[in-house]
C-alpha positions as CSV (number, residue, x, y, z in Angstrom):
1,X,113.4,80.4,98.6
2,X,116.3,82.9,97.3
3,X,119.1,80.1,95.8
4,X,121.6,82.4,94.5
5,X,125.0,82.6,96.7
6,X,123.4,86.1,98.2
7,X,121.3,88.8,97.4
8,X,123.0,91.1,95.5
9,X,123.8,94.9,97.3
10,X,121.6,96.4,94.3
11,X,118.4,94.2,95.0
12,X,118.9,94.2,99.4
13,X,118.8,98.0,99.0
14,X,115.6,97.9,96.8
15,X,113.3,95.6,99.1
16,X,114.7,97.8,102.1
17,X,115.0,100.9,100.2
18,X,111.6,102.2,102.5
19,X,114.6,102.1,105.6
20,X,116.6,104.5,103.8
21,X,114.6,106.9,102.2
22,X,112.1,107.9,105.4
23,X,115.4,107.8,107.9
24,X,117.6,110.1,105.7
25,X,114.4,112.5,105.4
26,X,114.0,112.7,108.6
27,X,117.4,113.0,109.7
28,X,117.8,115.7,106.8
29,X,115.1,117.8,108.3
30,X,115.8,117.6,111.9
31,X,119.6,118.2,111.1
32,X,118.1,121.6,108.8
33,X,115.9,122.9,111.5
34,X,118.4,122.5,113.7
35,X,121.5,124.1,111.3
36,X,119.2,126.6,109.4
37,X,116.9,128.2,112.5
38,X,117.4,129.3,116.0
39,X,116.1,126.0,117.6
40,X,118.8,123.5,119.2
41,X,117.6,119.9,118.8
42,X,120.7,118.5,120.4
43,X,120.0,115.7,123.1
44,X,122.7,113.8,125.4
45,X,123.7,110.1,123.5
46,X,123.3,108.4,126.6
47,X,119.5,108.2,126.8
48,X,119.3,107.2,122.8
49,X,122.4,104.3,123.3
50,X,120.0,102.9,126.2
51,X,117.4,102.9,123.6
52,X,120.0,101.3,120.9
53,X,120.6,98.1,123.1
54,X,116.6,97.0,124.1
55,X,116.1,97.0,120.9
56,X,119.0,95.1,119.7
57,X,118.2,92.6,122.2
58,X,114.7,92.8,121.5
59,X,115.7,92.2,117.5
60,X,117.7,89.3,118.3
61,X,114.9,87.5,119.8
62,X,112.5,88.6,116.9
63,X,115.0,87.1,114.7
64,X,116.2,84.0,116.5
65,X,112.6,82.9,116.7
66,X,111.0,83.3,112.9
67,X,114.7,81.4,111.9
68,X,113.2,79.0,114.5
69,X,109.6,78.6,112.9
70,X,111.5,78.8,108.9
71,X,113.8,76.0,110.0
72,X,111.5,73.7,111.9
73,X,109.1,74.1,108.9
74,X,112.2,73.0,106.4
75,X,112.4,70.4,109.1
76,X,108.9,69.0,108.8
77,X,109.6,69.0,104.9
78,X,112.6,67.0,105.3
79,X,111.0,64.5,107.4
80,X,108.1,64.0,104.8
81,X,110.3,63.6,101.9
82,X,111.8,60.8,104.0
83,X,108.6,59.1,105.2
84,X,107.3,59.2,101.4
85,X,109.8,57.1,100.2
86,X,109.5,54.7,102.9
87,X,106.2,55.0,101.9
88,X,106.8,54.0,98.3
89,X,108.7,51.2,98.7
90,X,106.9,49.9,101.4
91,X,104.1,49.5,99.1
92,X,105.6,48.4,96.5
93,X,107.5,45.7,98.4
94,X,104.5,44.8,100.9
95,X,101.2,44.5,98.9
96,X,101.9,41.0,97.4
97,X,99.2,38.0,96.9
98,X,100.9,35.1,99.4
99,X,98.1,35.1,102.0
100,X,95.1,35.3,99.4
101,X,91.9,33.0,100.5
102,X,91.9,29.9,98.2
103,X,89.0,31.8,96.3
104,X,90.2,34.7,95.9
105,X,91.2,36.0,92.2
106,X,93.7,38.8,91.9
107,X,96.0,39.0,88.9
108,X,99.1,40.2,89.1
109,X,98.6,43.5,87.2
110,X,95.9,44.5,90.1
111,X,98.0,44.1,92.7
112,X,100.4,46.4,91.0
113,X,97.9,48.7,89.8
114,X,97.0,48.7,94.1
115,X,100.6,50.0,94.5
116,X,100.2,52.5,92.3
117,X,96.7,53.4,93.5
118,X,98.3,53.9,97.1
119,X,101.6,55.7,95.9
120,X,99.7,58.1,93.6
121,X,97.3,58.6,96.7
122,X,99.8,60.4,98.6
123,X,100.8,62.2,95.4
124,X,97.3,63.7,95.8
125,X,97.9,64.4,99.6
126,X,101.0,66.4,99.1
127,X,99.0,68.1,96.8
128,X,96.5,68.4,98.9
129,X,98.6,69.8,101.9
130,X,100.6,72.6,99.4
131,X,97.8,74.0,98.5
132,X,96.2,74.0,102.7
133,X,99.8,75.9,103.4
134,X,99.4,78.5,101.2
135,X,96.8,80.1,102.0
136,X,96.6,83.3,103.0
137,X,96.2,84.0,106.2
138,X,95.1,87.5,107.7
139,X,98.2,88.0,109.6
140,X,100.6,87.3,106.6
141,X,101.3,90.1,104.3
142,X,98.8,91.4,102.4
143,X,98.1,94.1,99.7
144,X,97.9,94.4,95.7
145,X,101.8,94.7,95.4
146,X,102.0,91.3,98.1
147,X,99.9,89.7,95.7
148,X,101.5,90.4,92.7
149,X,104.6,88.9,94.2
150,X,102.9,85.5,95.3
151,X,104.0,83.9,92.6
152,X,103.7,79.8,93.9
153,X,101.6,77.2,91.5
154,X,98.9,76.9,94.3
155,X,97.4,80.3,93.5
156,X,97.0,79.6,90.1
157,X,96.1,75.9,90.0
158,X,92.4,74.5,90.6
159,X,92.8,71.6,93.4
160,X,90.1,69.3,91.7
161,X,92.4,69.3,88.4
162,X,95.8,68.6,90.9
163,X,94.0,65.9,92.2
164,X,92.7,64.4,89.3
165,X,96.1,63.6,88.1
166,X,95.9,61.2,90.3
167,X,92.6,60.1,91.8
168,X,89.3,59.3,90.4
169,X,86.5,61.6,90.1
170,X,84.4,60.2,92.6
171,X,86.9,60.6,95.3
172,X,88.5,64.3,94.3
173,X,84.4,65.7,94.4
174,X,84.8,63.6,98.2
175,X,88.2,64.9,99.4
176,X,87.4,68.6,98.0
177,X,84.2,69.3,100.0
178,X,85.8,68.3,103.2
179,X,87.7,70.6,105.7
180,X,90.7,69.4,105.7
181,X,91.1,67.3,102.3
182,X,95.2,66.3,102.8
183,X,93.6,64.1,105.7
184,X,90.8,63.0,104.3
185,X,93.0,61.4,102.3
186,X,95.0,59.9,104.7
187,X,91.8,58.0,106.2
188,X,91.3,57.0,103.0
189,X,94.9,55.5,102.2
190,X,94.2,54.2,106.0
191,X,90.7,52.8,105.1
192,X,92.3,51.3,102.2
193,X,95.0,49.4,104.3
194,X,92.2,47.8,105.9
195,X,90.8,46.5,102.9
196,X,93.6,44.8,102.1
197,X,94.2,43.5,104.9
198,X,91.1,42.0,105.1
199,X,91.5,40.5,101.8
200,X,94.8,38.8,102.2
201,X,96.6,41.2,100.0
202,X,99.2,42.2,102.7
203,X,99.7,40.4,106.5
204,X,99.4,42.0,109.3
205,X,103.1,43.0,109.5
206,X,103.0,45.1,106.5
207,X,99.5,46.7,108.0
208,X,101.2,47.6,111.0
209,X,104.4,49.1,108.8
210,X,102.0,50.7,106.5
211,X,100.0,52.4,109.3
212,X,103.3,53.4,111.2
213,X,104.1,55.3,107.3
214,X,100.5,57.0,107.7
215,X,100.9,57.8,111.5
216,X,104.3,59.6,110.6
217,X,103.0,61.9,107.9
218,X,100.1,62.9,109.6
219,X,102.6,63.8,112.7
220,X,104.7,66.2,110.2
221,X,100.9,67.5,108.8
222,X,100.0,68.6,112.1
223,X,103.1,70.1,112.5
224,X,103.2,71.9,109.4
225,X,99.5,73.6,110.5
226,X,100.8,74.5,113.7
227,X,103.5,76.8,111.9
228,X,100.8,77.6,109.3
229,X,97.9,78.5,111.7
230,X,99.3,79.7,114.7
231,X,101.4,83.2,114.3
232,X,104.6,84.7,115.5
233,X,102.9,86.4,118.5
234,X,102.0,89.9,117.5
235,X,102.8,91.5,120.2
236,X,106.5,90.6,120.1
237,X,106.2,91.4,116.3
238,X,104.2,95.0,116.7
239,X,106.6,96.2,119.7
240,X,109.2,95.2,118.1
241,X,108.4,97.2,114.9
242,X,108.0,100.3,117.2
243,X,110.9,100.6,119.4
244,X,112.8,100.2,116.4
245,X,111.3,103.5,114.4
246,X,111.1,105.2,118.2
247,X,114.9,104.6,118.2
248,X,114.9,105.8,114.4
249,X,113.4,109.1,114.9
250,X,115.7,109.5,118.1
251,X,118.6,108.6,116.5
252,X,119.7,112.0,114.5
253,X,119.2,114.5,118.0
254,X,121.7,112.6,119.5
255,X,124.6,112.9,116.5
256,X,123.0,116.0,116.1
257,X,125.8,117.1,118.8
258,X,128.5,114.5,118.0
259,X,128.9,115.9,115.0
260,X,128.8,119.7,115.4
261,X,131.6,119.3,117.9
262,X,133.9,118.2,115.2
263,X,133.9,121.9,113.7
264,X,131.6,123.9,111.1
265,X,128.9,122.1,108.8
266,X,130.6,119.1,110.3
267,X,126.8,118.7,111.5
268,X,125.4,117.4,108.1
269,X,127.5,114.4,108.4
270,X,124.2,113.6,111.0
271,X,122.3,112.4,107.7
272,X,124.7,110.0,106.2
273,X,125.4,108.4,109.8
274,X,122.5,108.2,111.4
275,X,120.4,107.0,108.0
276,X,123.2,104.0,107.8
277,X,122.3,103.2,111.5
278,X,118.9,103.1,111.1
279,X,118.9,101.4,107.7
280,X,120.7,98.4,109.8
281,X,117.9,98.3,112.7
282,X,114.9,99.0,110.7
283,X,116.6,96.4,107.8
284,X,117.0,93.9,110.7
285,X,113.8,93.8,111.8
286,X,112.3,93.5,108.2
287,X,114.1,90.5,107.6
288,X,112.5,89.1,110.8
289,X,109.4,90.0,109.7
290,X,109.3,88.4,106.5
291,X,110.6,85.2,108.0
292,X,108.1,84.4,110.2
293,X,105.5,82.4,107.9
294,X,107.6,79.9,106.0
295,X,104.5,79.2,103.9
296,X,102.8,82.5,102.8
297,X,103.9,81.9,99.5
298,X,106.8,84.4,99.3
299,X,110.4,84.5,98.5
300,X,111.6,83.6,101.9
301,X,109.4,80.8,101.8
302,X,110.2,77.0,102.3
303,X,110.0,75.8,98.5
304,X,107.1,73.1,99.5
305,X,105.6,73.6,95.7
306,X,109.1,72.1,93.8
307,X,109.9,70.0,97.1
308,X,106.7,67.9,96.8
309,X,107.4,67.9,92.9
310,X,110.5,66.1,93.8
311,X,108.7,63.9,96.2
312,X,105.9,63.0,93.6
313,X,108.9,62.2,90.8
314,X,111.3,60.1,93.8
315,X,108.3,57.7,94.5
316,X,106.5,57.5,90.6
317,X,109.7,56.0,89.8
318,X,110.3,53.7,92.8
319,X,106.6,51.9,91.6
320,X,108.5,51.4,88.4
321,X,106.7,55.0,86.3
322,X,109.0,56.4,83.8
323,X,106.5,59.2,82.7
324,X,107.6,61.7,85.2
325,X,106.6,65.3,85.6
326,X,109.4,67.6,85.0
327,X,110.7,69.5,88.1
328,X,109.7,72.7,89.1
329,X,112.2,75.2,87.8
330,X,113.2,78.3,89.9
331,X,111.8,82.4,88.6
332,X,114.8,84.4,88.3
333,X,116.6,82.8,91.4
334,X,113.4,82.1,93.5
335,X,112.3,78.7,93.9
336,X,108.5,78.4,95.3
């Protein structure tokens, strides 16, 4: 996620520098044949202005719906930075020793060493689920440049060692060799909840509260996949992409004439013009492009590696931690 007040005009004409240098060639040529040889590649406007508006139509929707997927994922985020406090305190405030059997033994350091056991559990699932989101799919970008630019803490970190901040061995080799580890571990916080339960350490009120916690963040986990594993369709996406270089490669025969009216050499103005209009299309649709997987590990993404960073140091020091993990700190003015 870009956190500066805007991109800079320097830096938005370098990533869309590709929509100014292959327009203002073409145009350039077309305008020389047409200017330098006997051949008149002059074409009425109105065919080429039909063109203009399906496409800007057809960009608006593109655009409208990866904003859509982008803010639904920032959504789902929000939503789980909520539920994981409730989460924390809940735990802390609801696994207590007043319905313990007569024979039961459970000092007061276990139970809160339980709290913590459940609170650094879902440390481990947010973990868990980062590292699920980010990976690459074969519809999001690829290529040795892309992957110089993937510059999130999931694609350099081992997810045993993550987990093992917080879990014991045993269960991290567990979790790790399933399909879907983030909810693995929520059966296990689940199984867990049982337990207790069955051992007096928390009524069946706080089971229920705790389960409706668990219920909640496997909602906005299933949610987050959704975004993650199904795509923006690629048909809209690819059609998109070519009616927008078909009205491109159009665009300089029909200044061609607008221009050549106004009076002599008037008709290399075609180049600047027409390379300013297509740098606005073909710029358009990029951006739409590059928002349509909030979790491919890009600048545009949602900042799910610092957000659960936050989450993991809001709920360490509601269970009373003071040894927190320092927040993730942006590169340059992106934040991952």
């Amino acid at each position: 996620m870009y956190i500066g007040r805007r991109y800079p005009l320097p830096a938005t004409l370098g990533w869309s520098r590709s929509n100014i240098i292959w327009p203002m060639a073409w145009a350039a040529s077309v305008t020389a044949v047409h200017e330098l040889t006997p051949v008149s590649l002059g074409m009425p406007w109105l065919p080429i202005s039909a063109i203009a508006v399906a496409v800007a139509f057809y960009l608006g929707f593109k655009n409208s719906a990866s904003y859509d997927r982008t803010w639904e994922a920032r959504k789902i985020w929000g939503a789980i930075v909520n539920a994981s406090r409730s989460w924390a305190y809940s735990a802390r405030d609801l696994v207590h020793a007043v319905h313990l059997p007569e024979d039961t033994q459970i000092q007061p350091e276990e139970l809160v060493q339980v709290r913590e056991q459940l609170v650094l559990r879902h440390v481990a699932w947010l973990d868990a689920l980062r590292h699920q989101l980010r990976k690459v799919q074969t519809w999001e970008h690829q290529g040795g440049r892309i992957r110089r630019w993937r510059k999130a803490a999931e694609y350099e970190e081992d997810l045993s060692e993550v987990l093992g901040r917080c879990l014991p061995e045993e269960e991290v080799v567990d979790v790790v060799s399933k399909i879907n580890p983030a909810a693995h571990l929520i059966s296990n916080q689940s199984r867990q909840l049982a337990e207790l339960r069955e051992w007096g350490v928390i009524d069946g009120f706080a089971h229920i509260e705790l389960q409706v916690l668990l219920k909640e963040l496997m909602t906005q986990q299933g949610k987050a996949e959704r975004i993650k594993n199904f795509p923006f369709p690629r048909q809209y996406a690819t059609v998109n992409s070519i009616f927008a270089w078909l009205f491109t490669l159009m665009l300089p025969f029909g200044m061609i004439p607008e221009f050549a009216g106004l009076g002599p050499q008037m008709v290399w103005l075609t180049v600047p013009f027409a390379t300013v209009v297509a740098w606005v299309f073909l710029t358009t649709d990029q951006i739409g492009d590059w928002s349509e997987n909030p979790f491919e590990g890009l600048a545009n993404d949602v900042p799910i590696t610092a957000m659960a960073r936050g989450i993991e140091r809001d709920v360490r020091e509601l269970v009373g931690q003071s040894d927190l993990p320092p927040p993730r700190e942006p590169s340059g003015k992106i934040l991952m």
